[in-house]
N, C-alpha and C positions, 0 to 999 in steps of 0.2 A: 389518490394518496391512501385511502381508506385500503384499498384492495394492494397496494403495495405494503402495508403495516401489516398487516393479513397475513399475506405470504413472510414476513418477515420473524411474524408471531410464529410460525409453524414449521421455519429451516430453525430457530433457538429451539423449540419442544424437541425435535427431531436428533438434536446434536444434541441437547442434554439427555434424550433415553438411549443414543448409542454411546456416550459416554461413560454414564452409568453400567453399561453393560460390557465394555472394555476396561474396565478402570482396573482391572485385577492384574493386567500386564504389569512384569518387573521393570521398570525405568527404561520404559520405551525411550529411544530419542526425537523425544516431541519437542520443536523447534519453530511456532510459528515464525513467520517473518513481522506480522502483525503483532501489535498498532503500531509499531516504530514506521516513521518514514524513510528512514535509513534501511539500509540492507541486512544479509545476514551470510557466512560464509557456511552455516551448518545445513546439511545435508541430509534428507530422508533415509531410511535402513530402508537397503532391497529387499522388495517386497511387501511394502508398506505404502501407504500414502498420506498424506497429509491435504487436507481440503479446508482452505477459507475463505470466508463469507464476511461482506460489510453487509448487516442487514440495512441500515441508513447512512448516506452521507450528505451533508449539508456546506453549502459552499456560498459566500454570501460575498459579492466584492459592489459595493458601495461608492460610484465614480461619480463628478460633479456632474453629467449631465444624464447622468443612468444608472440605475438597481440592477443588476444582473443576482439571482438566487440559481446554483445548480443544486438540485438533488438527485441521486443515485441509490437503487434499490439493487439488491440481489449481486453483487458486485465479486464474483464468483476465480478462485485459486486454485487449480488442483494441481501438486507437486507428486510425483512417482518417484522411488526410490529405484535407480537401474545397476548402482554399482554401488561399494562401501561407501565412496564417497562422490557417487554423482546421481544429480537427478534431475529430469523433465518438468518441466510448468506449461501448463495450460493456463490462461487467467481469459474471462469474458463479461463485461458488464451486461447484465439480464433487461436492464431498464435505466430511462436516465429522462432527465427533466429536463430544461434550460431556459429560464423565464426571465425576462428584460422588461424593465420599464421603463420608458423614455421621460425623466422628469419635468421637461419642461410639456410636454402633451399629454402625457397619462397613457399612452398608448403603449401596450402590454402585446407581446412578441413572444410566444411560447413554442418549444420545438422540444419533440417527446422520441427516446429511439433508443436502441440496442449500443452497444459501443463497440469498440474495435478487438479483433482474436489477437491475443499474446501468446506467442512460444517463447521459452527462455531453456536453458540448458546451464546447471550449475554444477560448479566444480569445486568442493575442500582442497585448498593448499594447504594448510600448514593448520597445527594446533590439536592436540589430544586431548580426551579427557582426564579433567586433572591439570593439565600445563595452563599459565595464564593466557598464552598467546593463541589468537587464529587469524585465516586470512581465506578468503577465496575469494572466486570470479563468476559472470552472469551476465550471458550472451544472452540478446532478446531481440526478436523479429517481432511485428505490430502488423496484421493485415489488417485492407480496410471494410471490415465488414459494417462497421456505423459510417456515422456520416456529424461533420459538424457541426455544434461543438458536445456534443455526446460522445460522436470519436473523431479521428482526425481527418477521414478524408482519404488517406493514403498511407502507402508504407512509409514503418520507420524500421530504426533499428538502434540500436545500444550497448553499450558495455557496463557493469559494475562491477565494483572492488569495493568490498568491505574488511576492514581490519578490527581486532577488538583484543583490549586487553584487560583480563581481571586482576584491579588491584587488590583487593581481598574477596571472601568468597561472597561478598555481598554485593560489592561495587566495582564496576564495569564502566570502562570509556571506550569510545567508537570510533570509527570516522569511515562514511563512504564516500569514494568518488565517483563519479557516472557521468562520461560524453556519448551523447544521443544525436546522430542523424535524424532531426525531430521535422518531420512533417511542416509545410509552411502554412500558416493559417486561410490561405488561397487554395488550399488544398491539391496545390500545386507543385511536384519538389520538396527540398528538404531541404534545412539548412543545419547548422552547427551550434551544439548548445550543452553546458555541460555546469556540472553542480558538487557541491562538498555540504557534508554533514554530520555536524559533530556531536555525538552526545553525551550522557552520564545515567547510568540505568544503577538502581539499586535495590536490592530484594528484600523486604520486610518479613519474609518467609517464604517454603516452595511453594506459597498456593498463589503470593499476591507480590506485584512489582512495578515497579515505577520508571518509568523513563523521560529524561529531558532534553530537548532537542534544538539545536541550532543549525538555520538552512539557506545559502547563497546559489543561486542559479542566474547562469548567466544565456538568455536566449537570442540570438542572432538572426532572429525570423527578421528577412526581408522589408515584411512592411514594418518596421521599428523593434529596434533594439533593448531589451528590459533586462534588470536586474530584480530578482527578486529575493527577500529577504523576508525570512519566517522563523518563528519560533515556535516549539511543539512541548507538549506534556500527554504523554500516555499511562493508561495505568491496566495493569491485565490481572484478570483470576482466573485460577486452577480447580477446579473444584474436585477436578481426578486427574491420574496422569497422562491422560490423551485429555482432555476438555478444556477448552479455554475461550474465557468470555472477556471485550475488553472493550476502552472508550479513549478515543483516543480526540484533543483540543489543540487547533492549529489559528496562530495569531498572525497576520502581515507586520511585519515591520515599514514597508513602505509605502508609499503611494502606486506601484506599480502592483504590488503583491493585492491579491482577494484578503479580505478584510478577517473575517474569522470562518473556520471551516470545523466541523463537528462528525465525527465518525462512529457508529456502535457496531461492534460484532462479534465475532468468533471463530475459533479451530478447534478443528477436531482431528486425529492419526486413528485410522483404522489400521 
């Protein structure tokens, strides 16, 4: 943990002095998709990139007969801008935790490993700047370069649609859907599983903003069927027009859902 804080201390210095030293660009279209757990339909300028980073994530689901804690370091985005309105994703977890406690024994089961290669290819449909409305789409392949539960084991695949419309220039309502050929926890095949997410994000000014999040997912993995139901509050700052640092707080609503989950990190557009 010590040497993953380390490195995590040193991708934030790193983004805050190339930040600093792009900040002079005219209203670049810096667009993380981060901390929302929802989507987003906005698109990189060609010839640009956008790169983000969870320096820490914390995942804690608290079950009557075991503690399971995940945590994830270096949790790595890079989106490429290839047309006005489409762009490539790379996304790679660098490191990943996954520690179990058996409560009734104390016996403690840790498994430590890289996670799974994301490609995604996004597409702007609809929405200018300036117009309240947008919408696009976010096709995504998952190979199995980890291994469970750090990653899945095997391919997946997915679709998202994000829509968004600004009621004033401050306040924003969302809603993604996303059905995934998601990996079986057997690591074996795929099944069908798909989720909506509704939120309300509102700007206290261009540097700092706030997001609220409500989130139903329905998973059809083979060995048992879950619904899971979350609630989220993000909050992000600007300190330039490419830099952004942000913390984003994830609640289960159910007995099925991980208990609370805690995120730090950042984007940067070169």
């Amino acid at each position: 943990m010590r040497r993953s804080a380390l490195k995590a201390g040193m991708v934030a210095a790193a983004l805050l002095a190339a930040g600093s030293a792009l900040a002079d660009d005219d209203d670049p279209r810096f667009c993380p998709t981060r901390p929302s757990i929802g989507g987003s339909s906005c698109t990189t300028e060609p010839g640009r990139v956008h790169v983000e980073a969870s320096f820490l994530d914390w995942e804690r689901d608290d079950q009557a007969s075991q503690r399971e804690d995940r945590i994830v370091a270096s949790d790595l985005l890079v989106r490429v801008g290839i047309a006005s309105k489409t762009e490539v994703q790379l996304g790679w977890t660098a490191y990943g935790q996954d520690r179990t406690r058996d409560k009734a024994t104390g016996a403690i089961d840790t498994i430590r490993g890289t996670g799974d290669l994301r490609f995604a290819v996004r597409q702007h449909l609809a929405g200018e700047k300036g117009k309240p409305f947008s919408a696009g789409v976010e096709a995504f392949v998952t190979a199995p370069t980890g291994r469970y539960p750090v990653g899945d084991g095997t391919w997946g695949a997915g679709v998202i649609v994000p829509v968004q419309y600004n009621l004033t220039e401050k306040v924003a309502i969302a809603f993604t859907g996303e059905a995934d050929a998601a990996a079986n926890q057997s690591g074996v095949g795929r099944h069908f599983a798909y989720s909506g997410i509704t939120s309300l994000r509102y700007k206290f000014s261009e540097q700092v903003s706030t997001t609220a999040e409500f989130s139903l997912e329905r998973d059809q993995d083979p060995e048992g069927h879950e619904t899971h139901a979350l609630a989220a509050l993000s909050t992000a700052w600007r300190p330039t027009k490419v830099l952004q640092f942000d913390v984003l707080a994830v609640a289960g609503l159910n007995h099925h859902s991980p208990d609370f989950r805690l995120v730090t990190g950042g984007a940067i557009l070169f």
